[in-house]
N, C-alpha and C positions, 0 to 999 in steps of 0.2 A: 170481664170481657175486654177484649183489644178493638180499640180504634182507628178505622182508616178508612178515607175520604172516596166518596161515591167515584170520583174522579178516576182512582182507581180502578174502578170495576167497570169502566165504560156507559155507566148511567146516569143521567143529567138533572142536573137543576133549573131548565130551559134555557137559561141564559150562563155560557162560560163563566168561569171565576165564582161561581155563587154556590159551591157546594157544599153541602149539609152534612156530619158526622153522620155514618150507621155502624150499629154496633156488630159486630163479628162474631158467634156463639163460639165459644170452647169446643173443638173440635172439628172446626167447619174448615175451611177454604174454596177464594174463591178462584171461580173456573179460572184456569188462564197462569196463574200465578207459577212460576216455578219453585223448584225447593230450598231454596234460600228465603224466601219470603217469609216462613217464621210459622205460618200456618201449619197444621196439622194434615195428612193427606186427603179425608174425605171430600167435598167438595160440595157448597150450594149454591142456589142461584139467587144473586141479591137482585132488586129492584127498587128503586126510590119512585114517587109519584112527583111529576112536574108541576111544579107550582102554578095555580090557574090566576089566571089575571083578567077580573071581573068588573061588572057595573056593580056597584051597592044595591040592595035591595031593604027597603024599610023594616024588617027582619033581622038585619045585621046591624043597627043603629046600635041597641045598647054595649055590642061586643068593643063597635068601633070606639065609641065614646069614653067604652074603660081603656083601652089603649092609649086615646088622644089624654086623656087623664092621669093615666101614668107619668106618661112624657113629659105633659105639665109640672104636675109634680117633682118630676126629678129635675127639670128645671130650673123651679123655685127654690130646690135645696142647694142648688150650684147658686145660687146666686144669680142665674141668668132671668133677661128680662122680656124675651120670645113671647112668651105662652105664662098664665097667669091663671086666677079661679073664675076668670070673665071670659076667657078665652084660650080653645077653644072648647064650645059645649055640647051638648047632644043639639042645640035649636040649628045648629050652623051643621050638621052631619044631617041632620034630617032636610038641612035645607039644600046641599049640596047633593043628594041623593031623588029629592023633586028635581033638581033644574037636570038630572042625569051623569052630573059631575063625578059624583063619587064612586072609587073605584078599589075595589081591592086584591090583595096577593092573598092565595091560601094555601095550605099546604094540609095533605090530609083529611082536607075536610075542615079546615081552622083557618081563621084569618092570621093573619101574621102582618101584616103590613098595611095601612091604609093612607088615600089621598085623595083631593079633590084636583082631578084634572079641565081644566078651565081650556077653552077652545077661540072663546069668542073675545077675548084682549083682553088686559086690567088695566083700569083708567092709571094705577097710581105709576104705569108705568112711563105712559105721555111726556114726562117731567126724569128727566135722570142726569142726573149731575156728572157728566162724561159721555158714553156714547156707546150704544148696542151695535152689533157685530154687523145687523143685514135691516133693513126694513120689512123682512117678511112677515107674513101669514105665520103667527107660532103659538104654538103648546106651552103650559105654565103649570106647576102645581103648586095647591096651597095645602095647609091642614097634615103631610106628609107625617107619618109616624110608624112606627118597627116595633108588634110585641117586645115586651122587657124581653120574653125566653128568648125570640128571636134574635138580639141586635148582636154586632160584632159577626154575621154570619153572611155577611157578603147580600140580606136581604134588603137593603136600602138600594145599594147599585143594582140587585134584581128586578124592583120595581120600578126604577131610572129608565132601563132599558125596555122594559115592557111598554113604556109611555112610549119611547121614541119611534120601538115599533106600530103602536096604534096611531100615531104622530103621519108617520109616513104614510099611513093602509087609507088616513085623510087626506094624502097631498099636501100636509106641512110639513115644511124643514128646518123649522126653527124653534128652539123649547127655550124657555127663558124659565129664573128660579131665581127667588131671595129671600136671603136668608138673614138672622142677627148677625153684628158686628163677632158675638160672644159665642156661637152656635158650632164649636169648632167642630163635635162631630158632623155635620152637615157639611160644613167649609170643608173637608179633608174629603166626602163623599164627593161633591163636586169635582175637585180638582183630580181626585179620581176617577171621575167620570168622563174627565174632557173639556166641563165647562171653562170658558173662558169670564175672569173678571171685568164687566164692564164700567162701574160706576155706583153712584149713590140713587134710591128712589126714596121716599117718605110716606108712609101712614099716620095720616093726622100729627106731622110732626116727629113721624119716631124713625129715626132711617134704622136703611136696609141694605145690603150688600149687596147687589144684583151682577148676576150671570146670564151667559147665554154661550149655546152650542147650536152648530149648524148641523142637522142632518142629511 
């Protein structure tokens, strides 16, 4: 089968730039397309489902937690020092899911992406070695992780922007995010994203990179 991106076909992944490979039967094409396009003449009608951007439900705890656990993992094997076998675990997804924080990307009926979006401040950010962008009222996620299938697919900036949307739809304009020193897919996601580097904050000692974007 031949590949070519939903982008193409005028069907979305809700949010620009975030589009997902579909595959193209042997013999198909799509509508629209002229004859240079490589296709075959018959013609069908593609459609992708737009990824839904949800609260957690205690139901999807163990999905999330193999997720966050991959990441971990793959982590550990890079040598990074983020995420570890303490952290983070199903107690912190199940707890981020009572307080209504947790939130996920699905695609198909599948989680693909998950985060704890946190509304109501983080102390450890009071203290920053430098300076945040605005004094406002702002959005923050923590726990942030991208099925293995999914990553490199533009699904981490998909659920970046679904925050700022639900960011906004509360009257905040302001998201803040930190991340490890070492975390470079993250750090490249950010600066992709807009955020601006502010300074240093600290977890019990262990600093962090901190951003912030105004919306």
């Amino acid at each position: 089968m031949d590949k070519a991106t939903v982008s193409d076909y005028n069907t979305h992944w809700g949010i620009a730039d975030s589009h997902p490979l579909v595959d193209v039967p042997e013999g198909s094409q799509v509508a629209g397309h002229d004859k240079h396009s490589g296709f075959p003449a018959s013609k069908i009608h593609i459609t992708a489902e737009c990824p839904i951007f949800r609260q957690a439900v205690p139901e999807d705890i163990h999905i999330i937690s193999g997720i966050l656990r991959a990441a971990a993992e793959r982590m550990m094997a890079q040598g990074k020092k983020q995420w570890d076998e303490k952290y983070p675990t199903e107690t912190h997804v199940a707890s981020d899911i009572k307080r209504g924080e947790g939130h996920v990307l699905t695609s198909e009926g599948k989680i693909i992406a998950y985060g704890a979006v946190v509304t109501d401040g983080e102390p450890a950010y009071e203290n920053i070695s430098g300076k945040w962008l605005s004094d406002r009222q702002y959005v923050v996620v923590h726990r942030m992780a991208v099925s293995m299938e999914h990553e490199c697919k533009g699904v981490g900036r998909t659920f970046l922007e679904h925050v700022e949307q639900y960011a906004r739809s509360r009257g905040t304009y302001s998201f803040r995010v930190d991340t490890n020193f070492d975390n470079f897919a993250m750090l490249r996601l950010l600066e992709k994203s807009g955020f601006t580097y502010c300074g240093e904050i600290s977890y019990n000692g262990s600093p962090r990179k901190a951003f912030e974007k105004l919306l």
